[in-house]
N, C-alpha and C positions, 0 to 999 in steps of 0.2 A: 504493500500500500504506500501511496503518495506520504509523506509527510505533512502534517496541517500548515505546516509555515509556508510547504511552496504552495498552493490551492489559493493565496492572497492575490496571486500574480497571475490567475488563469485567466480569470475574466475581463480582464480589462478598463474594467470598471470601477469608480469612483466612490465606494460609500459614503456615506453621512459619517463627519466625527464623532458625534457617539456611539453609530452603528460599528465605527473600524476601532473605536475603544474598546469594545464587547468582544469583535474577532480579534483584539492582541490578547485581552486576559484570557478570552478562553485556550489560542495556543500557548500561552504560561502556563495556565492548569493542567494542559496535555501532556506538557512536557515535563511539568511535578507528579504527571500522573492519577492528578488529581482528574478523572474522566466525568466524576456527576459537576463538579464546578465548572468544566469544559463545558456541558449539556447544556448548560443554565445559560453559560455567558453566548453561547452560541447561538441559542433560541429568541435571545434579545436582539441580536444582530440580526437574526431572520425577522424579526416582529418589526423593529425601528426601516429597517432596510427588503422590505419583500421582493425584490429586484437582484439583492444580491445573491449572484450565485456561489459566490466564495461562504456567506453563512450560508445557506443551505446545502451546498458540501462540506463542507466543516460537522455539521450537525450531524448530518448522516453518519460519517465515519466515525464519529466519537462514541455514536450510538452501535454502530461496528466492534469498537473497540470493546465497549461494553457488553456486546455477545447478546444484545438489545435488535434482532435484526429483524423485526416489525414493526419496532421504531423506527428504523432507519428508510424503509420503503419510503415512506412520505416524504420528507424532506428530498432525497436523492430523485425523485420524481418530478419534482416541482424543479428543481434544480435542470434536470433535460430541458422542461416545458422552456424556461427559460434559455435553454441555450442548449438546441439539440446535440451539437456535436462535441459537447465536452468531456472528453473519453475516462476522465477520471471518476467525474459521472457513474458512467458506463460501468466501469469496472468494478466500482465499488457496489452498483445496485445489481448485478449480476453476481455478484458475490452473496450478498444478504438476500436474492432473492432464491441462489440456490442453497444459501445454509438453511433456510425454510421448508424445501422440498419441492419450491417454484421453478423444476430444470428446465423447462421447456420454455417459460418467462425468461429465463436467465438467458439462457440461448441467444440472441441476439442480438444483447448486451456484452458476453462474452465476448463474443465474434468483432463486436464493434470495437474494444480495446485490445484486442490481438491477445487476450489473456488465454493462452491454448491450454494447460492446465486446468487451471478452471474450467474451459469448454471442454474438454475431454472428458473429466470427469460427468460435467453437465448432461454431457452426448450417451455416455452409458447409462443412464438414469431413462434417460428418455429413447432408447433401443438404438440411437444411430450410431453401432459399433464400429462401423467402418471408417468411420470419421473419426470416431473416440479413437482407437488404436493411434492411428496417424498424427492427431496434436497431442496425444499423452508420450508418444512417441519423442515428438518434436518437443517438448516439453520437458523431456529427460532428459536431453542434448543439453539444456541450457541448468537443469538441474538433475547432475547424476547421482543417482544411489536415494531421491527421494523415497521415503516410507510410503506417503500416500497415492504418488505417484508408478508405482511401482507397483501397490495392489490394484490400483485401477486399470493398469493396463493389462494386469494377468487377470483379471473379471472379468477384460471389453474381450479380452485373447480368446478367454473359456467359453463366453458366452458366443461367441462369433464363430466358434468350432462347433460347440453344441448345435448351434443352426443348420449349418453344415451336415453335423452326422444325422440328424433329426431329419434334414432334406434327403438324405441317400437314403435311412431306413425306409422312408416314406415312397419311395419312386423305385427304388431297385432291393426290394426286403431279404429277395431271393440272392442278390448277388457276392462275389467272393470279399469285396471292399465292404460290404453291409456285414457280413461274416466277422471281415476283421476288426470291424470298427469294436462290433459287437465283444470279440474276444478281451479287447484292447482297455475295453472299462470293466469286465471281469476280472480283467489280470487287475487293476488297478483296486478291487476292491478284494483282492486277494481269494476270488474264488477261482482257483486254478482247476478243478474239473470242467468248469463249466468254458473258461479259457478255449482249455487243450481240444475239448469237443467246438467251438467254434473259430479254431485254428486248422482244424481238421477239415474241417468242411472247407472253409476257405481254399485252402489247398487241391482238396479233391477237384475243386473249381477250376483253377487256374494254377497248377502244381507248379510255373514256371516264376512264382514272385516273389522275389525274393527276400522283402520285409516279412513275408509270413514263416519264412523259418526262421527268422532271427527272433520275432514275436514267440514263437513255437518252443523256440532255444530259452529263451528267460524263464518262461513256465517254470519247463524242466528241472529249470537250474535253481528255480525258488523253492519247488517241491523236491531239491536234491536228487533229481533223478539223473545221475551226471552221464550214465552212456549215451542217453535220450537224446542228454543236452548237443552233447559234442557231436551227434549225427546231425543232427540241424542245424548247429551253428558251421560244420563242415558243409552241410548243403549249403549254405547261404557264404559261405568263402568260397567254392565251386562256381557258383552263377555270379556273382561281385567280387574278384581276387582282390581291387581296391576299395576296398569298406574294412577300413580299420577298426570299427566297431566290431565286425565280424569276429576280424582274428584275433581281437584281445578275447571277446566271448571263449574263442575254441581253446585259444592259450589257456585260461582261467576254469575251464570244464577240464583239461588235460591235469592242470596240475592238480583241481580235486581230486582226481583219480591216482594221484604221485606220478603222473608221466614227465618227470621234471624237464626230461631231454627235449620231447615233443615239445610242453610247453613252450618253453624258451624258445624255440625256433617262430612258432607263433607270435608269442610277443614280442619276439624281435623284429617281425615281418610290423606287428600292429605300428610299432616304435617307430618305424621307420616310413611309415604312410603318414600318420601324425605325431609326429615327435615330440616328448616333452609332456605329454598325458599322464598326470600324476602316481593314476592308479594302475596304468599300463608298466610304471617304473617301480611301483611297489610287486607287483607280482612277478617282476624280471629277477628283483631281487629274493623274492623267494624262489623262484626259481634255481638260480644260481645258488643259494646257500643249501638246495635238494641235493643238489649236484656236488657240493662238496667247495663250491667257487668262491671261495670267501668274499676277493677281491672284488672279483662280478659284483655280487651281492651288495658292498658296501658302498662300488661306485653308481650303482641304479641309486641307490636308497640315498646317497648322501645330494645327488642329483635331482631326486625328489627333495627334498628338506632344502633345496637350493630353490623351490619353487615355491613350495607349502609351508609356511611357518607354522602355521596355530591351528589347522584342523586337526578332529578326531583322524585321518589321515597320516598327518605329521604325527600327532601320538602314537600311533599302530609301528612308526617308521622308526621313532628312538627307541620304543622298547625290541624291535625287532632288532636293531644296531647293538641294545645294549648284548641280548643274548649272543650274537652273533661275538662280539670283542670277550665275551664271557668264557665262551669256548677258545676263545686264543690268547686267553690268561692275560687280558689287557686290564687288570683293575679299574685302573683311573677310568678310562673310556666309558666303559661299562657304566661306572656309579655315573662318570658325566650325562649320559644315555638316558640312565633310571630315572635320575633328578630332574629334566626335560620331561620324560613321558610323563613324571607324576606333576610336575607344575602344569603339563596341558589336560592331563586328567581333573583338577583342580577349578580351573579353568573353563573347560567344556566337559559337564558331568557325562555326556552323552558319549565322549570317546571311552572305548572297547580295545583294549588289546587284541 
């Protein structure tokens, strides 16, 4: 939001001095903090001065401030009347009138202060996802790693897919993408029978596609069925030799099974399609320490920890480093090792050795 002090200078205009008495004290109270003395002195400014649109934006946004945003509709209203194109206006009654539940109001007030954020959000509330994605989008560019930002575009994301799979059950129920969709939120609610059987069918369908083995391959791999796993996730490195997804999959099924050697060959294929994959570099390293590779082992895993500071990840990677230096009688390392995994253990209760 504007600061009340520059809103003095938008309009152009001339108050009466007692009217520009009432808008100084009130930006002194705003700026003490003081928000109900703002109110008061701002209202006089509005009453003595009904022309000026510097009080009646002043008024509105104090009443903003004050999280008062049905107060604030009037004034910021009157304030357009008087001088439609004043974007500040705009922004601010687009704000209060979506912190109300008024998206569709707001809507074109956003729009008119280029506030994409604010319309984005707006735009999800009101179904127009397509839009929402693209300024919530554009709106992270200028603010990365926003909290609300962030869940808003993973809503416009969810919701704009759901449309989607909701359109293909509807038009094609019978087909092998209707199959997978269907697999796809099974797997995700963890009911894996019902997964496996509408992976199947998909398959039967069109046995040449090759997300549906890799789909097929997680099942397996959730429900530990590892020879399953590694048949499918081999089909699906067979028809896409470049999907690095793949070969970590088959790598990571191999070494459940202790095929340490195969493994390795697999994730060094995966490594080497996308380089630098943290967890591609964790299970090379176990790999290698299956094998006997010490070296290997500790230059995967220290390569990792060159990328990963502070996930439950990095935690799995010190204590795996510490045992590794344990077997080669490196004391020191070891306890340096231990003391990392348990400050990240500490830290993120959720890391798991």
């Amino acid at each position: 939001m504007i600061h009340l002090l520059l809103l003095l200078w938008l309009s152009g205009q001339a108050p009466s001095s007692e009217a520009l008495a009432h808008l100084q004290a009130g930006v002194q109270a705003d700026k003490q903090h003081d928000v109900d003395v703002a109110i008061v002195e701002f209202r006089k400014a509005s009453e003595l001065d009904p022309k000026s649109t510097d009080a009646f934006v002043s008024l509105g946004q104090a009443y903003l401030e004050k999280r008062d945003y049905g107060s604030a509709v009037g004034p910021l209203k009157h304030a357009l009347e008087l001088a439609p194109d004043l974007l500040p206006a705009h922004r601010l009654l687009g704000y209060a009138l979506l912190a109300q539940g008024y998206a569709a109001e707001a809507v074109p007030h956003l729009e008119r202060a280029q506030e994409t954020g604010a319309l984005g959000i707006a735009e999800v509330e009101t179904g127009q996802l397509k839009e929402a994605v693209t300024h919530l989008q554009a709106a992270l560019e200028q603010q990365p790693n926003d909290p609300d930002l962030l869940y808003y575009l993973g809503r416009a994301s969810g919701l704009l897919s759901k449309q989607s799979i909701d359109t293909l059950l509807a038009a094609y129920p019978d087909s092998a993408r209707a199959h997978q969709a269907m697999a796809e939120g099974y797997f995700v609610l963890r009911q894996m029978p019902q997964a496996e059987r509408e992976y199947l069918a998909a398959l039967k369908l069109r046995p040449d596609t090759p997300e549906l083995h890799l789909g097929l391959g997680n099942v397996y791999a959730k429900s530990s069925q590892w020879e399953k796993a590694e048949a499918e996730f081999r089909a699906q490195s067979k028809l896409r030799p470049g999907d690095a997804e793949a070969a970590y999959s088959l790598g990571s099924a191999l070494l459940q099974q202790g095929k340490a050697r195969a493994a390795s060959a697999e994730l060094q294929r995966a490594d080497r399609l996308r380089p630098e994959m943290p967890e591609t570099l964790y299970s090379l390293g176990k790999a290698a320490s299956l094998e006997g590779d010490a070296a290997a082992a500790e230059k995967a895993w220290r390569k990792l920890l060159s990328i990963e500071k502070d996930s439950a990840l990095a935690a799995q990677t010190h204590f795996a480093l510490a045992g590794l230096y344990r077997k080669q009688g490196k004391s020191a390392e070891a306890e340096r090792e231990t003391q990392e995994f348990q400050r990240l253990q500490n830290s993120n209760p959720q890391s798991q050795q």
